[in-house]
C-alpha positions in Angstrom: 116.6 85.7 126.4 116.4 88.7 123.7 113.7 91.4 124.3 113.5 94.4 122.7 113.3 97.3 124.6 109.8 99.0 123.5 107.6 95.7 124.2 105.5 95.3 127.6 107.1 91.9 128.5 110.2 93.5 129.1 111.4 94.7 132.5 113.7 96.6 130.9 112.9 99.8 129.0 115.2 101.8 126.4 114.0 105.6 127.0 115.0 107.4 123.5 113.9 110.5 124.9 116.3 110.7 127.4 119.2 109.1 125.3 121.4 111.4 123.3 124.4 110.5 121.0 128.0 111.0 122.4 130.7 110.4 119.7 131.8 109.2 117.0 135.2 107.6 115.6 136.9 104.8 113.0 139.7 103.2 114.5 142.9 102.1 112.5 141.6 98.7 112.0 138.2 99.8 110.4 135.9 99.7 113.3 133.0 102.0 113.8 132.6 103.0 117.8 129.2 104.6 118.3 129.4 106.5 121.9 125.7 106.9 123.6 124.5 107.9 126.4 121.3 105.5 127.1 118.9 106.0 129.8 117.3 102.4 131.0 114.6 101.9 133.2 114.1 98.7 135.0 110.2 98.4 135.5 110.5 95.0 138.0 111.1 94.3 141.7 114.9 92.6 140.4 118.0 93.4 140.0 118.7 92.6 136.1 121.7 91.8 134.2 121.8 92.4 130.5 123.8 93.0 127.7 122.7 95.8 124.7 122.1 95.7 121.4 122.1 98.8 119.8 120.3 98.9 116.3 121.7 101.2 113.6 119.3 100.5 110.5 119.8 104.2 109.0 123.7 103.5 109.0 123.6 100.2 108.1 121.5 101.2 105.0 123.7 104.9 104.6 126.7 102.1 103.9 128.5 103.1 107.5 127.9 100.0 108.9 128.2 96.2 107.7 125.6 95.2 109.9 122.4 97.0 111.6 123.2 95.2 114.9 125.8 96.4 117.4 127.1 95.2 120.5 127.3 97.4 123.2 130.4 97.9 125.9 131.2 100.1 128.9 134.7 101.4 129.4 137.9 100.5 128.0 138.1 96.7 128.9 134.8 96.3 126.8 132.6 95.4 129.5 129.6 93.6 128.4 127.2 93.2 131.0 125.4 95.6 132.6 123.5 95.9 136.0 120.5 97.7 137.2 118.6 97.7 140.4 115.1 97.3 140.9 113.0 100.0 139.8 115.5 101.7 139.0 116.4 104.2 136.1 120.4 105.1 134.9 121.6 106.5 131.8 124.8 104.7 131.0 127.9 105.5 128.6 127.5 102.7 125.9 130.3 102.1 123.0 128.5 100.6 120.4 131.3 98.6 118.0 131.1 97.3 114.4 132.7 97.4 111.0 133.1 100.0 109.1 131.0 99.9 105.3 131.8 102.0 102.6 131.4 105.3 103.7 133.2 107.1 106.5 130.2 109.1 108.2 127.6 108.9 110.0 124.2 110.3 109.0 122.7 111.7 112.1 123.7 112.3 115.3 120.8 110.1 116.9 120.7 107.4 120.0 119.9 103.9 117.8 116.3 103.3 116.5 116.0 100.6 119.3 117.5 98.5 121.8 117.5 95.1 122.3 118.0 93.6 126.0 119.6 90.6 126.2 118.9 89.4 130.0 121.2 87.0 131.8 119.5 84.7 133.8 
């Protein structure tokens, strides 16, 4: 189930103003990693696995990125689900992969426009 983190259905909640960006790097093989640190909330009485989307629109359209929609991963192995008690809050370290566009920067040094949660059930 995809929800994006800003709508009142969620349980999940992407808190920008607590979120700040990390890093930033091309690899050899022409992949973008975005490093964030994104604070979550978890607004429900459950634990909650997910899985991030980070959403770049600014980059995408700056010609960084060839898509708006990045994956998100914790640590080197690239893990891809995440885990957060009940009413609970963590900021986590996110690497946010893609491929590289055109140009070789990035235009900000922002947390992504939006979030969007995908929950494992």
């Amino acid at each position: 189930m995809l929800i994006r983190g800003d709508e009142n259905q969620s349980p999940l909640e992407y808190i920008k103003k607590d979120s700040y960006h990390s890093e930033f790097k091309i690899t050899k093989n022409n992949e973008v990693i975005i490093t964030e640190e994104i604070h979550i909330q978890n607004r429900s009485n459950d634990l909650q696995n997910f899985r991030v989307i980070g959403i770049y629109l600014e980059d995408f359209n700056q010609g960084l990125l060839t898509t708006e929609k990045l994956n998100g991963y914790i640590g080197n192995r690239k893990q891809e689900i995440l885990e957060l008690g009940a009413n609970q809050e963590k900021t986590f370290k996110i690497n946010f992969i893609g491929n590289k566009g055109a140009i070789n920067t990035k235009q900000d040094r922002n947390p992504p426009e939006d979030i969007v949660f995908e929950i494992i059930e």
